[in-house]
Residue, then its C-alpha position, 0 to 999 in steps of 0.5 A: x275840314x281836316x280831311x281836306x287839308x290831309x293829302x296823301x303822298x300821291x296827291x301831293x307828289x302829283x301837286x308837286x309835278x304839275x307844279x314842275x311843269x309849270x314851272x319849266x314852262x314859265x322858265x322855257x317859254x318865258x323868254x319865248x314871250x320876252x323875245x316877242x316883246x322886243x319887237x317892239x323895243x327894237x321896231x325902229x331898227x326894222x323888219x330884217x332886225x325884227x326877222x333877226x329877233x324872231x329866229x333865235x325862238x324859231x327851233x324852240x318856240x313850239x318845243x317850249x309850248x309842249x309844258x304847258x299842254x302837258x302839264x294842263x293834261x296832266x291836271x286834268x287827269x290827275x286833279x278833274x275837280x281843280x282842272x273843272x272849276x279852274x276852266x270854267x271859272x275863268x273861261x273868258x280869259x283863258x279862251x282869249x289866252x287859247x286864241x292868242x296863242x292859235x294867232x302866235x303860232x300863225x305869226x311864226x308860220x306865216x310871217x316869211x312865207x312872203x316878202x312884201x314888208x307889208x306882210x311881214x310888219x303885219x305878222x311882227x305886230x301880231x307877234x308883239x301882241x302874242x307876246x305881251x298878251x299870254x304873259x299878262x293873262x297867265x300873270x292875272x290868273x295865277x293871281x286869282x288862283x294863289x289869292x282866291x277866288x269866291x266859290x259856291x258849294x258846287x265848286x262853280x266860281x262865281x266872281x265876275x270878270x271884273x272881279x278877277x281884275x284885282x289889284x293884286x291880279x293885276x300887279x301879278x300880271x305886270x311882274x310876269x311881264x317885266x319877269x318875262x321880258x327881263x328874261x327875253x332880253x338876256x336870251x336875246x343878248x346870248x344868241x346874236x351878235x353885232x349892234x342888236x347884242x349891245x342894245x339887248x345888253x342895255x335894255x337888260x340894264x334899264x328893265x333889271x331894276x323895275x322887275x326887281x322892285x314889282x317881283x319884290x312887292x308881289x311876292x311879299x303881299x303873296x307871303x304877308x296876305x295868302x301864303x299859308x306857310x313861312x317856308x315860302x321865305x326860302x324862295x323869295x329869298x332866293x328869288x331876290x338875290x337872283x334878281x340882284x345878282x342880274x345888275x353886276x352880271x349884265x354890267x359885265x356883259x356876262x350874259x349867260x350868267x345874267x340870262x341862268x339868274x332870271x331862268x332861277x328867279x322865275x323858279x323860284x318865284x313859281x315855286x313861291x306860289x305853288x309852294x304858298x298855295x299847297x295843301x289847297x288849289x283853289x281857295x273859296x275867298x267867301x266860304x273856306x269849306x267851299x275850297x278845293x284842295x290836293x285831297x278832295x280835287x284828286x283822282x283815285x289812287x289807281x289812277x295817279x299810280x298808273x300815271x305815275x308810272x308813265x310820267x316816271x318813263x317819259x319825263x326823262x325822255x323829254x327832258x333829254x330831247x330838251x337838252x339836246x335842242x338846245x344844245x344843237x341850237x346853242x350858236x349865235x346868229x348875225x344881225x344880218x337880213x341873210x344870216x342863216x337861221x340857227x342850226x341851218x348847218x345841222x339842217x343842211x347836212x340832214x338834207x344832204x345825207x338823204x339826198x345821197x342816201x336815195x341818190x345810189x344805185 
């Protein structure tokens, strides 16, 4: 048992990336979720608002989506007994997760390739559907991943669906909502402009307080119940007073402030789980012997050393291209059926220099 709960540098430095993954993940497409679910909040103002919603995720959206794809690549490769166990175990929920995020990117594809309101209102459900969904499956099953699930000593889980469906799962899966949509809102607030950027300022308001008090419960039952360090106070703590600190920001309509105090809250938090999960990576609830943990669910040394060496040559790479995304989208939008998407004046000039450019002699 002591073997288990003995990694090595590398096994716990690739633990440690796959957990930034993650976490960039949640921090990145967590207000890609949060902007869908206010398409519903603001239904009422119409179909040219809600298309007013939706571009202000339309350049990065997919872009966002690349950290959860590398990250599951990288725990296949680097963790195949944690990546086996996890996918077979809650095969149900994550296929329900796959097909909704399929049905997402069709939403965001096809949603302006026609006019008909019908059409469009349409596509706007499936996005509000899209956005909601993943955020509460990716709250229940990191739930059960932090808390346990039963394990037999093949390393097959053997809690049922229902089973997955506990309480603390389930209020996991409420806060990743409230988080997420807190998140969207302040995102949505710093990239318009006119009425909709008032409504999303109070909004902000009223979900500030409810995300505050459930974020709280969830992470001190995770401490108090399956945390196996103290260390993970740190980011509570941290987690905490960046949730608070949203209140007075959002009061004075200091939106990028308010919106960078959710994107810490989020890392913080998810620094908690990953933080309070290590050295293990998927407790056995029924059997401690049956867990899997970063030593026994590793690759070999060869392995984690090459892939090492390539995330060491293109992490910076993506996060440069990261960065620079989102600076070239960095301007508001109108709340106007005919404001152009951002970025429309890069895209444009793009197009325009090609045109010239096969347009000499």
């Amino acid at each position: 048992m002591d073997a288990m709960l003995d990694p090595t540098v590398l096994q716990t430095l690739w633990f440690a990336l796959i957990a930034f993954f993650f976490l960039g993940y949640f921090v990145l497409e967590g207000f890609d979720f949060g902007v869908q679910m206010n398409v519903a909040a603001f239904w009422r103002r119409g179909v040219g608002t809600r298309g007013t919603i939706l571009r202000t995720i339309g350049p990065v959206w997919d872009g966002n989506e690349v950290w959860v794809i590398t990250g599951g690549a990288l725990m296949f490769a680097a963790f195949p007994e944690w990546y086996a166990t996890l996918f077979s175990g809650f095969y149900l929920a994550l296929l329900l997760l796959l097909l909704v995020l399929i049905v997402r990117v069709c939403a965001f594809k096809w949603r302006d390739k026609a006019d008909g309101l019908r059409w469009r209102t349409t596509w706007d459900v499936v996005h509000v559907i899209s956005g909601f969904a993943p955020a509460l499956l990716w709250g229940v099953a990191f739930g059960n991943i932090v808390a346990g699930v039963e394990i037999d000593a093949n390393h097959w889980v053997t809690t049922s669906l229902l089973g997955l469906l506990n309480p603390f799962a389930l209020l996991s899966g409420l806060v990743f909502v409230l988080l997420f949509w807190l998140h969207g809102t302040l995102y949505l607030a710093l990239k318009v402009e006119g009425p909709l950027r008032a409504d999303a300022n109070a909004l902000a308001g009223k979900l500030a307080v409810p995300t505050l008090l459930a974020g709280a419960a969830l992470l001190l039952w995770y401490q108090l119940a399956h945390s196996h360090t103290w260390l993970t106070l740190i980011p509570i703590a941290v987690a905490a007073i960046a949730l608070v600190a949203v209140l007075p920001l959002n009061r004075a309509g200091r939106e990028g402030p308010a919106f960078a105090a959710t994107a810490t809250a989020i890392a913080a938090a998810a620094i908690t789980l990953f933080g309070g999960l290590f050295p293990y990576v998927l407790p056995a609830t029924n059997d401690a012997a049956n867990s899997l943990t970063v030593a026994n669910a590793s690759s070999s040394a060869h392995t984690l050393t090459v892939m090492l060496v390539a995330v060491a040559v293109l992490l910076p790479v993506v996060i440069a291209y990261t960065l620079w995304t989102y600076r070239v989208f960095r301007h508001r939008i109108s709340d106007e059926p005919d404001a152009p998407a951002p970025g429309a004046q890069l895209v444009e000039r793009a197009v325009t220099g090609y045109r010239r450019a096969f347009d000499q002699d």
